[in-house]
N, C-alpha and C positions, 0 to 999 in steps of 0.2 A: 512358123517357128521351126516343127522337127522338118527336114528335108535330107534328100540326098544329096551327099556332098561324095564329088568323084574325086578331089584335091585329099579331103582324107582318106576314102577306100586306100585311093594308088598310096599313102602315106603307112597306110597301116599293111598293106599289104605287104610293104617293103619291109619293114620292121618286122613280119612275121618271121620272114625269109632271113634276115640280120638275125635273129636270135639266136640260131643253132651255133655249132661250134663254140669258138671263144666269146662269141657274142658282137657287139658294135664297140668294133675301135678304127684307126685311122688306117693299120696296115690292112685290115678285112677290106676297109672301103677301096684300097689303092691294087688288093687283085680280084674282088669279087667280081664272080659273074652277074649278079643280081644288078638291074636295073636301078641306078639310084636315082636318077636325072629327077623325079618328084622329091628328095630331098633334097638337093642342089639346086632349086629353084623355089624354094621356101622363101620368102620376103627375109625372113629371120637369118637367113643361111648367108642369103646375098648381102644382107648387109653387115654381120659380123667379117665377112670376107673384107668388105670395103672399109671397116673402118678399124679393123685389126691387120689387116693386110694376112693373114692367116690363110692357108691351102683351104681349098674347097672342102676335103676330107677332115678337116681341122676343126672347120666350124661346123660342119654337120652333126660331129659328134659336140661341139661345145653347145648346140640348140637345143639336143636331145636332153643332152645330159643335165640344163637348166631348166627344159620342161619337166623331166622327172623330179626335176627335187623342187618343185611347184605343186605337186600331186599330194592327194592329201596320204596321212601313214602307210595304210594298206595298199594304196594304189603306187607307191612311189617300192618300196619293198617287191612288189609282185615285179613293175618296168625293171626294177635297178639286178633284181635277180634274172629278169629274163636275157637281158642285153649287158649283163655284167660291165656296168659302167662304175659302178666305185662311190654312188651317191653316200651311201649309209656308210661306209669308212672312213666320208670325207668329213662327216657330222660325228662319229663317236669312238673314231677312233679304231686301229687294226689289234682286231679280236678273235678269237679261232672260231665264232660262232660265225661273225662277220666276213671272214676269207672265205668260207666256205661258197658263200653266194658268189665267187668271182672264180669257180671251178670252171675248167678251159672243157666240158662236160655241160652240155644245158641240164641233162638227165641229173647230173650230180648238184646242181645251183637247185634245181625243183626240189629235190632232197634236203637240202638244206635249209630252202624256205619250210616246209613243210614239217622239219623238224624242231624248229628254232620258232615257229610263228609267235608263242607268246613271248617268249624274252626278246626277238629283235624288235617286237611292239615295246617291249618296257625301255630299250635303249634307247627308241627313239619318245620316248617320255610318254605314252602313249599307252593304250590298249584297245584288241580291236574288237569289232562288232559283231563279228563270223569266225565260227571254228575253224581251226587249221587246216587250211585243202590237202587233198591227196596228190601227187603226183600226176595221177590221169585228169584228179578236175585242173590243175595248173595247165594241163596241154592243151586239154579242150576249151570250154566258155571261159574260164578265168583270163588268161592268156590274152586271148583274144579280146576280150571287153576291156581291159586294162590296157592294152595299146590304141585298143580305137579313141577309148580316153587322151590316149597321150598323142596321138595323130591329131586328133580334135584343136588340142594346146598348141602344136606345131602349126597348125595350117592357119589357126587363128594369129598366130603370133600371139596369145596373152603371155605378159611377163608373169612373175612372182608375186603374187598378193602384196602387198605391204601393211605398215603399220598405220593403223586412221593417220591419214596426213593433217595437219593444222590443231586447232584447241577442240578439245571436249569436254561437255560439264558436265558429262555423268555418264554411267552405263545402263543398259537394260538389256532383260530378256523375254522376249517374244515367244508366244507358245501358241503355234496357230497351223493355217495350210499353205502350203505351197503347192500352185496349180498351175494345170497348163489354161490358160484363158482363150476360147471362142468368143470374139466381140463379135455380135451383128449389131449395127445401126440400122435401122427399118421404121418407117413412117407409119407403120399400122403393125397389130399381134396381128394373125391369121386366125378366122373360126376354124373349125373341126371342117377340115376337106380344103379348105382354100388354100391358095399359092399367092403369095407375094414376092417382087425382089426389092431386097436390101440396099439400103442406101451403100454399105460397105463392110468387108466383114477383113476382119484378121486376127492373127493368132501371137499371144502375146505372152510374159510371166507372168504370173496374177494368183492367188491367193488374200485373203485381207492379215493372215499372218505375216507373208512375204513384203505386201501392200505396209503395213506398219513396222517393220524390219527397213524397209527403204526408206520409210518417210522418216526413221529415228535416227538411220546414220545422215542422210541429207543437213538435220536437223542438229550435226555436231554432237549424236551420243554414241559412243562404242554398243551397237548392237549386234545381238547373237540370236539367230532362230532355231529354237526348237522347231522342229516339223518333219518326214516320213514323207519319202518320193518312190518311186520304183528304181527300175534299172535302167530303163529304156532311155535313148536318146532322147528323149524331152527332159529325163533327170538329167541327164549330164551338161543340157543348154542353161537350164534354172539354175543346177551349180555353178557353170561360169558367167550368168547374169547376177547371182548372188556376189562373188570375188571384183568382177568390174563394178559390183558398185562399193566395195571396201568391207563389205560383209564376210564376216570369219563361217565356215561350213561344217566347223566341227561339231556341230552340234545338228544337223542334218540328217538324217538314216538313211541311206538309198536303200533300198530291197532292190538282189538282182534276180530277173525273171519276172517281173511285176512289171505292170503299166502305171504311169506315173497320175497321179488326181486330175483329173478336167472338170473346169464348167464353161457351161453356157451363157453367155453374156448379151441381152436382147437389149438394144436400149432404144427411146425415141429418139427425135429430134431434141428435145427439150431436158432433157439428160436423165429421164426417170428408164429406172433398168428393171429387168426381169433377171432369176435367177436360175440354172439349173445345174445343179453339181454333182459331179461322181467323185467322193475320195476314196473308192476302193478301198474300204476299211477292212475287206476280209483279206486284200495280200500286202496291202501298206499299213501300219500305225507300227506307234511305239511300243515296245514291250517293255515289264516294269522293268527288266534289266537296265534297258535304255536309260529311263528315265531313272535308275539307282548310278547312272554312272560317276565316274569321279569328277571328270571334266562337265558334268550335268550340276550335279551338288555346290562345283567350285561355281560356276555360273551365277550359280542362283540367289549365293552366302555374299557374291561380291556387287551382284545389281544393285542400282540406287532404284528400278522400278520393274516390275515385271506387267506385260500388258498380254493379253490372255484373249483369243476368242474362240467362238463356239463351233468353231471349224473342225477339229480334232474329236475321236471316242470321249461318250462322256469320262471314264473313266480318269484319260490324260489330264483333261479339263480340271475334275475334282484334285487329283495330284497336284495340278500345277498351284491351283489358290488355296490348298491346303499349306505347301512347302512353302510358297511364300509367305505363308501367315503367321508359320514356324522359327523365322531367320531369327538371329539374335538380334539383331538392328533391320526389324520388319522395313521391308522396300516399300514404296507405290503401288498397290495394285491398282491397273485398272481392268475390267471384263466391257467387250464391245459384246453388244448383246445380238450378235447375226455370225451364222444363218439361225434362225429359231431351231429350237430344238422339242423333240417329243419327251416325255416327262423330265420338266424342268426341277420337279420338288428333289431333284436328287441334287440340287446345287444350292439349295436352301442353306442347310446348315454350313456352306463354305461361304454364303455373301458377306457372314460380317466380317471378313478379314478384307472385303473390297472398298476401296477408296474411292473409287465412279466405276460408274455404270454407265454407259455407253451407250445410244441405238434410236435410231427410229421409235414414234409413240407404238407403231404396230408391232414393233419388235419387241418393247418393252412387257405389250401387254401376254405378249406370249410369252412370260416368262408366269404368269400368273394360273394357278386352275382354270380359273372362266377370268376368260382374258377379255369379256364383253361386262364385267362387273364394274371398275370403275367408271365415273360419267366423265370426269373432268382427268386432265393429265395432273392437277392437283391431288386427285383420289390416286391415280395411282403412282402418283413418286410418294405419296405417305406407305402406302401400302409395300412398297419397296426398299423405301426408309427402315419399316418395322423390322422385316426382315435382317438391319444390322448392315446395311449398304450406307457407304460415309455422302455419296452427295448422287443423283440422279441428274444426267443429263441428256436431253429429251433432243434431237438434231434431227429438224425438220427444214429441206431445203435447204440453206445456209447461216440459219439461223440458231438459237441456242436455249432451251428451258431448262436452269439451273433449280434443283431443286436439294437442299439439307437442312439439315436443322441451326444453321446461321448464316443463308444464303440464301433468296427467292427472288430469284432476276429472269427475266427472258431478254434476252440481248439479240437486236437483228443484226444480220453483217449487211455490208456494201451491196446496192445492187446488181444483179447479175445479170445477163439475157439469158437466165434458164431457171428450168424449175427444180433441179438435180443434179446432180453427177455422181456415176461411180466414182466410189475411194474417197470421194470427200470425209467420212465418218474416220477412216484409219489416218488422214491428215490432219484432223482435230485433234484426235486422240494424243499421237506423237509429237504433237504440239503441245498440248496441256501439258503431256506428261513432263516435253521438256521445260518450258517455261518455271512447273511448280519443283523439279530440281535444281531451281535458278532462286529459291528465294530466299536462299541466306544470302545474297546479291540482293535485298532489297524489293523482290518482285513480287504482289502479291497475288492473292488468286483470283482477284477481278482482273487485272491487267493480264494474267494467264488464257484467259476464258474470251480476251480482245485478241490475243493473239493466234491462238487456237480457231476462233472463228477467220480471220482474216488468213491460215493455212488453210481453210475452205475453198475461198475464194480466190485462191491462187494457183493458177494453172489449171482450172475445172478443162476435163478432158470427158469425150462420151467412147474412145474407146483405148487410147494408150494411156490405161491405168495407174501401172506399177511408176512408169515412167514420168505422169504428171507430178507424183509427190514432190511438193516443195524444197529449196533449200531456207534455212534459216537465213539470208540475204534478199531473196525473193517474199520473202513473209514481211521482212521489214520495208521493201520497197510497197508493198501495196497497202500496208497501214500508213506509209506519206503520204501516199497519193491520195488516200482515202483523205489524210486530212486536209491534203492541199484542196480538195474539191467540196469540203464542207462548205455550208453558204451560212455568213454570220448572221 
């Protein structure tokens, strides 16, 4: 996943070099000495030339200037100040706060970002996450991270996010991790000293809060991830794996100078995985500021479901299924009960605002003091129950143990040729959740919990994750098939 790309160095390099003076406009490009030939050969360059008939010079600056105002607030402010291209005047209008950033002076644009940081945040509706820079941090890291940003956009060609294309039947928010993923597939663990080679290893986006953020827009709902990355070039790939798949990132933290979350992803043949995770909780999480934001609050007031896992500081955790338990027209919660967590009793008093409960029976039990006390998974979805949990669901292999107080089903799915899959559990999940915001349409929550399981069994993958998750047309194609091959 992160790698060296020489298509953006030479990209960002040249854009360093553009910034001084008046910045990037058409008559800079038509006497500069600077090299531009890696922006005139951008996919994006070439083909705005051929299909606008536009000078070389023309479109360069028209790629720029529409990757900039593709950048999320702060990152599009810092480009549009650097390169005085005119994004922020073309959105709010010529202001004396706002001329100032098109000063024929880089020295004097840095001044004016740095002056104006929180009002040209509020004009563009907005506030940001990091105090005002100085001057000198503008010239130095900032600068420079912000274009590698926006080289990144160029060389990629991604257009401009848009708005969910087609129907939605609801929204949700996601409060989980977003990681860089280590898949090894391997036929055997290794003892203590041994060497094995892997059937196949790569490196992917992966989280099960990111994992359930995909599977909920896949799945036709407008979803929003709360989650804490670093700064480093694996955030800035997660963020544009988040936008390609129609996911909003405002609600995202990079922390710059921080390395971004990684686990380790072991799996068999047979799709049972092994776990090992670093979320860097001491340079990445949320601060409560974050989680007080406005666009955080607005989030939260307008989900039809918020779905929560144990990925995050407990603290986040407790916030998230407190606030949702708060709303005036209380949403969906559901809690996926992984990775386990060390003293669980501090999520006690938040279970009863949860609607399901999520996880593996090993998972569930470690929610418990002595997690070897109940005998039967009866003993302990009662025991889970008590606690003021609306339904316990038990997901073992593809299958499903529904437990509440007017529901006791175990439901198997379709046969598989496997014993597991990662992400099967975050495809359930975004499933139920969707289906049971589908039931003023008639749907109830048996038929929720068919389809839920059959997002199981749909696209099981043992190492491209994030990317198995279903679509809601793919979930329906394997619940035909499933019935076309029933035997009367």
């Amino acid at each position: 996943m992160a790698r060296y790309d020489a298509n953006v160095e030479g990209v960002r390099s040249v854009l360093l070099k553009l910034r001084t003076r008046s910045g990037l406009t058409v008559e800079r490009l038509d006497t500069t000495e600077v090299d531009v030939r890696v922006l005139a050969e951008l996919p994006a360059v070439r083909r705005h030339v051929r299909e606008t008939g536009a000078t070389e010079g023309q479109a360069i600056v028209a790629v720029v200037t529409a990757a900039v105002a593709a950048l999320e607030s702060t990152d599009l402010l810092i480009a549009d100040a650097a390169l005085a291209l005119g994004v922020v005047r073309a959105r709010v209008g010529e202001r004396p706060e706002v001329e100032r950033l098109y000063a024929d002076d880089l020295g004097e644009r840095r001044r004016a970002l740095a002056d104006g940081w929180d009002v040209l945040h509020e004009l563009l509706g907005t506030t940001s996450d990091y105090p005002a820079p100085t001057v000198r941090s503008l010239r130095g890291s900032i600068e420079t991270r912000t274009l590698g940003a926006l080289a990144e956009r160029c060389v990629d060609d991604v257009r401009p996010a848009e708005e969910p294309a087609g129907k939605t039947v609801g929204s949700v928010v996601v409060v989980g991790g977003a990681t860089v993923d280590h898949v090894v597939v391997s036929d055997v663990w290794p003892d203590i000293g041994d060497a094995v080679q892997a059937r196949s290893f790569d490196v992917h986006p992966g989280g099960k809060g990111l994992n359930l953020a995909v599977a909920s827009r896949r799945m036709e709902l407008e979803a929003s991830l709360v989650a804490a990355i670093g700064g480093d070039s694996q955030a800035r790939e997660l963020v544009e794996y988040l936008r390609h798949e129609g996911l909003s990132t405002e609600l995202v933290r990079e922390t710059p100078g921080e390395a971004t979350p990684r686990a380790l992803v072991v799996v068999d043949p047979n799709g049972n995985a092994r776990y090992v995770g670093w979320m860097n909780e001491s340079g990445v999480a949320l601060s409560r500021e974050d989680l007080r934001a406005p666009r955080v609050r607005d989030a939260m007031a307008a989900a039809d479901a918020v779905l929560v896992t144990l990925e995050p500081p407990m603290d986040t955790i407790k916030w998230a299924l407190s606030t949702a338990a708060a709303q005036k027209q209380k949403p969906l919660v559901l809690l996926l009960a992984s990775p386990p967590r060390d003293s669980p009793q501090q999520l006690y008093r938040h279970l009863r605002g949860v609607d399901y409960l999520v996880g593996r029976e090993r998972e569930l039990r470690k929610l418990l003091s002595d997690p070897d006390s109940p005998r039967t998974v009866d003993e302990l979805a009662r025991m889970l129950l008590a606690l003021g949990v609306g339904a316990v669901c038990v997901l073992e292999g593809f299958g499903c143990r529904i437990r509440s107080s007017v529901i006791s089903e175990d439901l198997d799915g379709p046969p598989v040729p496997l014993d597991d899959a990662p992400g099967v559990r975050e495809a359930f999940s975004a499933a139920l959740i969707r289906k049971l915001i589908q039931e003023g349409a008639g749907r109830s929550r048996e038929e929720a919990l068919h389809w839920a399981i059959a997002a199981m069994v749909t696209n099981p993958s043992l190492d491209e994750i994030a990317d198995s998750m279903p679509s809601s047309d793919e979930i329906e194609r394997t619940l035909e098939t499933d019935q076309n091959l029933e035997i009367p």
